[in-house]
C-alpha positions in Angstrom: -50.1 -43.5 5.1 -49.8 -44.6 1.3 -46.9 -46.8 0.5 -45.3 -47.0 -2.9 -45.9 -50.8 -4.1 -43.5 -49.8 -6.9 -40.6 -50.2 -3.9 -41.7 -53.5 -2.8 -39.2 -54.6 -5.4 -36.1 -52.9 -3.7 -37.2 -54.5 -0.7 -37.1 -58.0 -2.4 -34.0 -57.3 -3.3 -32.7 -56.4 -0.4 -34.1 -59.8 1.6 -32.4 -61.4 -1.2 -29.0 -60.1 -1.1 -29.1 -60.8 2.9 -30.1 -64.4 2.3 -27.8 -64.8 -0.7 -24.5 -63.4 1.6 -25.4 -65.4 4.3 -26.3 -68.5 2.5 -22.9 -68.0 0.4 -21.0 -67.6 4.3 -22.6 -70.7 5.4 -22.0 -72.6 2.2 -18.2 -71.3 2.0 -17.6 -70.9 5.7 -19.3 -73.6 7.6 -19.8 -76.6 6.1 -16.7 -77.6 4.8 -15.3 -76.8 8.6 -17.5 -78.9 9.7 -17.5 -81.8 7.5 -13.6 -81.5 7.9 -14.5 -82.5 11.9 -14.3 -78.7 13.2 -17.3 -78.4 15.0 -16.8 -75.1 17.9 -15.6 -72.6 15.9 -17.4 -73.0 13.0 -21.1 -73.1 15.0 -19.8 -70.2 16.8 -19.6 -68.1 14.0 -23.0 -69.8 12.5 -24.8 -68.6 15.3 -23.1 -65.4 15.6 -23.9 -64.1 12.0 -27.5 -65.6 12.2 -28.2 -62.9 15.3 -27.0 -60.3 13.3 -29.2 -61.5 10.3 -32.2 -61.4 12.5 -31.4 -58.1 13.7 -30.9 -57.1 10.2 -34.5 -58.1 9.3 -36.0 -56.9 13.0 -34.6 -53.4 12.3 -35.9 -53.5 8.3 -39.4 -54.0 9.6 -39.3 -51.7 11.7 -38.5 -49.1 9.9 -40.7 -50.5 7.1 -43.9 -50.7 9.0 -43.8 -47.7 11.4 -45.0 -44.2 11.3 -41.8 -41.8 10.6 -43.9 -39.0 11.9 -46.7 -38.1 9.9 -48.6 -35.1 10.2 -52.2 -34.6 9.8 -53.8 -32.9 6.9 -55.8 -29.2 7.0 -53.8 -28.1 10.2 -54.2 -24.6 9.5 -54.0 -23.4 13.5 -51.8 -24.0 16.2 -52.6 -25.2 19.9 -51.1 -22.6 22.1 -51.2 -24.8 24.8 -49.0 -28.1 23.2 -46.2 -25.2 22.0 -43.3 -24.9 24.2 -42.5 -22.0 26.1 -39.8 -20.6 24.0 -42.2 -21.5 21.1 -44.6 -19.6 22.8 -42.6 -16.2 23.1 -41.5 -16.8 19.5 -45.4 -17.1 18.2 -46.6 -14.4 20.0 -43.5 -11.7 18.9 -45.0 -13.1 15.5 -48.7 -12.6 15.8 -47.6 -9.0 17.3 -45.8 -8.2 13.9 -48.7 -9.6 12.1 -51.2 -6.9 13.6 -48.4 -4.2 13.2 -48.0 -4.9 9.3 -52.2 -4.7 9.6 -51.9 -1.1 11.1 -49.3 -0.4 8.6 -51.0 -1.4 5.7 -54.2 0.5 6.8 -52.3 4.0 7.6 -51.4 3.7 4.1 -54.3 2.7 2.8 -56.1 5.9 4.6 -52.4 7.9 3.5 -51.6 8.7 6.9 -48.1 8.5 5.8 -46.6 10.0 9.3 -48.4 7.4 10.9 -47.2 4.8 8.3 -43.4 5.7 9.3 -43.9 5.5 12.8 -45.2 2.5 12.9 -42.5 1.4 10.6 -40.0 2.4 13.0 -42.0 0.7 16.0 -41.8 -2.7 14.1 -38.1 -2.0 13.5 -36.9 -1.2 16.9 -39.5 -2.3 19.4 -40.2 -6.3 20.0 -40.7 -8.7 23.3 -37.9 -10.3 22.8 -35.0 -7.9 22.9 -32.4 -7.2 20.4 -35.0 -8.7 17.0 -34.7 -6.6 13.9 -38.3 -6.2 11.8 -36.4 -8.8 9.1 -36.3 -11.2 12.0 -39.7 -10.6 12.6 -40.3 -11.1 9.3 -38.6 -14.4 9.4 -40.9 -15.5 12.6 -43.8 -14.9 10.0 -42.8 -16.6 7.1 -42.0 -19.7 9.6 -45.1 -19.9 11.7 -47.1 -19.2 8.6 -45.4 -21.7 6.3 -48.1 -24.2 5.1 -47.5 -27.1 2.8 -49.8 -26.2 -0.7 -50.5 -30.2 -1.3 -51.6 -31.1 2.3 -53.1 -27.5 3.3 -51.3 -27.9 6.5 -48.7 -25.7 8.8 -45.4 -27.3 7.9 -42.8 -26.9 10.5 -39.1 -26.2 9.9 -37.2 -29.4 8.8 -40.3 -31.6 7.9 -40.9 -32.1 4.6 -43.7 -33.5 2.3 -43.6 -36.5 0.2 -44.8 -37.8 -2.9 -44.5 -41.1 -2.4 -46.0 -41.3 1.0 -48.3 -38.5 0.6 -48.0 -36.4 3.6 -46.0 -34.0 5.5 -43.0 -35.9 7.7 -42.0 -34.6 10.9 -37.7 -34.4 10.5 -38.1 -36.4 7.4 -34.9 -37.1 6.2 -34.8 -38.7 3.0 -37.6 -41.4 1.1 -35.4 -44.6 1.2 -37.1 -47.1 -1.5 -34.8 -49.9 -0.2 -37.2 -49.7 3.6 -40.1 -48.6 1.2 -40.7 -45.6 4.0 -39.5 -42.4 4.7 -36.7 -41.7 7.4 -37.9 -39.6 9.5 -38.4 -38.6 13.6 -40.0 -42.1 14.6 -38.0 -44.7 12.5 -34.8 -43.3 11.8 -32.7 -44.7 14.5 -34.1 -48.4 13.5 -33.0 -47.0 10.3 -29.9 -46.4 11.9 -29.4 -49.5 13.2 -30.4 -51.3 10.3 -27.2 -49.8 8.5 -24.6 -50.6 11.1 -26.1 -54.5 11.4 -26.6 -54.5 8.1 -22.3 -53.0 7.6 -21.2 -55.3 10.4 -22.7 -58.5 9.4 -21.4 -57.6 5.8 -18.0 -57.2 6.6 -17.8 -60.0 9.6 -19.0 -62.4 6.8 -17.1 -61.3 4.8 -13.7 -61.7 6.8 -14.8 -65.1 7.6 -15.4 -65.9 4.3 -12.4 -64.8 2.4 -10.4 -66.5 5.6 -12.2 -70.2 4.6 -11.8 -69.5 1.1 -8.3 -69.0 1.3 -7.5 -71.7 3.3 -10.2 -73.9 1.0 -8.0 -73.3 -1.8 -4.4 -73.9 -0.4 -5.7 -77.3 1.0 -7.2 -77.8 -2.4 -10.8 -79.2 -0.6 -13.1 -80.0 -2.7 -15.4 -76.7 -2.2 -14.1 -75.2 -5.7 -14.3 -78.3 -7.8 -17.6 -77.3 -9.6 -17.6 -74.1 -11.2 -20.5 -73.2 -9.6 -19.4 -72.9 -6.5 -16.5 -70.3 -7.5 -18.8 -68.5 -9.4 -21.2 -68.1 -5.9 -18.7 -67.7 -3.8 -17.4 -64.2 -5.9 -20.6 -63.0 -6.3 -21.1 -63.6 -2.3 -18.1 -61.5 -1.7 -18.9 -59.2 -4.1 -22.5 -58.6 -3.0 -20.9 -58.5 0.6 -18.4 -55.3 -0.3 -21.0 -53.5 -1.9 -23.5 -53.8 1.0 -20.8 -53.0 3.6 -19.7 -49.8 1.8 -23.3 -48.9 1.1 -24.9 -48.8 4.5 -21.0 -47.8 5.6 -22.0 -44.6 4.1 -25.2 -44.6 5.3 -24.8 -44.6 8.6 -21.9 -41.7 8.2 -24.6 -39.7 6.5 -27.1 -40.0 8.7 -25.1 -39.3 12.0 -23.5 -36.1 10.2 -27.4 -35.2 9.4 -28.0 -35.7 13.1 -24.8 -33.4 14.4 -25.2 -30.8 12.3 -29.0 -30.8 12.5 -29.7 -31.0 8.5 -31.0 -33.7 6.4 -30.1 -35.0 3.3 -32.8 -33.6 1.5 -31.4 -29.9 3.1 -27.9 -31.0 2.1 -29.4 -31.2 -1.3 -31.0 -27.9 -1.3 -28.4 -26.4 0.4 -30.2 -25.1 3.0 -28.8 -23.9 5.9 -30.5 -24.5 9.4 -30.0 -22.6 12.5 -28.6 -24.5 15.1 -30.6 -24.9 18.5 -27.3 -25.1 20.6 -27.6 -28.4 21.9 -24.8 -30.3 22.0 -23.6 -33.3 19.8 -24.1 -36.1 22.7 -27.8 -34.0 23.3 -28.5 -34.4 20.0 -27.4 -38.4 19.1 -30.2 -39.3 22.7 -32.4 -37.1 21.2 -32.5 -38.9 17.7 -32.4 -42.3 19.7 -35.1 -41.4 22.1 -33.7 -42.0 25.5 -30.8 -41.6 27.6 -27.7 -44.3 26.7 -28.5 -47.8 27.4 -28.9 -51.0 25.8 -32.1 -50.5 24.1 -30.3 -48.0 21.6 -29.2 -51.3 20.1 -32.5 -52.6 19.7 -34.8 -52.4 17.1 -38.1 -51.2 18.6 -40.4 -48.7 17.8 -39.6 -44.9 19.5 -43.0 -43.7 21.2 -43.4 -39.9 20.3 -46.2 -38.4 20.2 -45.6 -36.3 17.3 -47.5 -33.0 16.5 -47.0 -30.0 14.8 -46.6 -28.3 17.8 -43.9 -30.2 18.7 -41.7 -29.3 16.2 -41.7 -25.4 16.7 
């Protein structure tokens, strides 16, 4: 999978804004705690914030490095046997109405128009799966026959293809320049993750921070003398805000993507998606990969073997 080197510099950026918060916490924070004789609380917090830093990287890698679900190139037939069964019904109803718009077209090719309207009427009224209108059939078509024109592939409904990456993404939510990947089914709950440690981190930091700085000031230490030092420390905090509130949203965005089954590149298009009926807790495991449990906070890599199949 291509990656855009371009993007490389967003990722720079965003080591660097990490390093620069937590250098500006430990620099604020810690040290003059500790040269003042505090020693516990102060190495508490050191070692608290340098987890979340590590998970903060850990989780950036991942999502960096791994496969969000590409699919292959020149997959112009399904497997019948790697669909699901409800797939299955769905894919036959829509080879049937292929055949019957075959008949069709040939009755009117040879003007047997009698036979044209009853076979018009058949693919109106008559399908496997009861209660499905010819326009729903018609639907079934379109969506088992949907190919992507740059990878000459099937493209199943809510993948996507990108430019940047050059293929087809399974799920694919949006091409995040700051990971230099796309978020899709295989990365994005360490994309996930990344936000929240990313938001946490920001605004423990943050807190502890403002708390030192405060205190720093109305004991007049000698922290603030040069005006360096001021000048860091409000850029720290500042860089620390905008961080929190970014992957804040984030994260809101991607679990209202995950509820209501959409993405933000649907949101954008305003495209509506049919909803599969699960429900929201059905749907959260299903985007982490497992049932509850500890390794949803973890960064490691989903194991899915993705297919096209698999997304019918």
């Amino acid at each position: 999978m291509a990656k855009c080197s371009a993007n490389l510099i967003f990722v720079a950026i965003t080591y660097l804004i990490v390093i620069g918060v937590d250098a500006n916490f430990v620099f604020i924070g810690i040290l003059p705690e500790i040269s003042s004789g505090n020693y516990v609380g102060p190495y508490l917090h050191f070692a608290f914030v340098q987890c979340i830093v590590f998970l903060i990287f850990w989780s950036h890698t991942v999502c960096m490095m791994s496969n969000p679900g590409c699919f292959p190139k020149e997959y112009r037939k399904l497997d019948l046997d790697l669909l699901s069964e409800g797939a299955k019904e769905f894919y036959q109803v829509a080879l049937d109405a292929i055949e019957e718009k075959k008949r069709r077209k040939q009755a009117l090719e040879n003007n047997q128009l009698e036979e044209v309207a009853k076979l018009r009427t058949m693919y109106e009224k008559t399908s496997k799966i009861k209660g499905m209108t010819g326009t729903e059939k018609d639907l079934l078509i379109a969506l088992f026959k949907n190919k992507c024109r740059k990878c000459k592939s099937l493209k199943p409904p809510k993948s996507h293809h990108c430019s940047q990456c050059n293929a087809c993404i399974a799920r694919m939510d949006h091409h995040c320049p700051w990971v230099n990947n796309c978020v899709g089914i295989s990365n994005q709950k360490s994309f996930i993750l990344f936000c929240i440690y990313v938001c946490f981190g920001s605004m423990y930091a943050l807190s502890v921070t403002i708390y030192y700085t405060y205190h720093c000031i109305y004991e007049q230490c000698v922290t603030f003398i040069e005006p360096i030092a001021t000048i860091m420390n409000c850029v720290g905090i500042f860089l620390a805000v905008l961080f929190a509130s970014f992957t804040g949203i984030m994260f809101y965005d991607q679990m209202w993507c995950i509820i209501f089954e959409t993405s933000t590149i649907d949101k954008l298009k305003k495209t509506l998606r049919k909803e599969s009926g699960k429900g929201t807790w059905e749907l959260i495991k299903e985007s982490f990969g497992e049932d509850f449990s500890l390794r949803w906070f973890i960064p490691i890599q989903i194991e899915r073997k993705i297919t096209i199949e698999s997304q019918y």
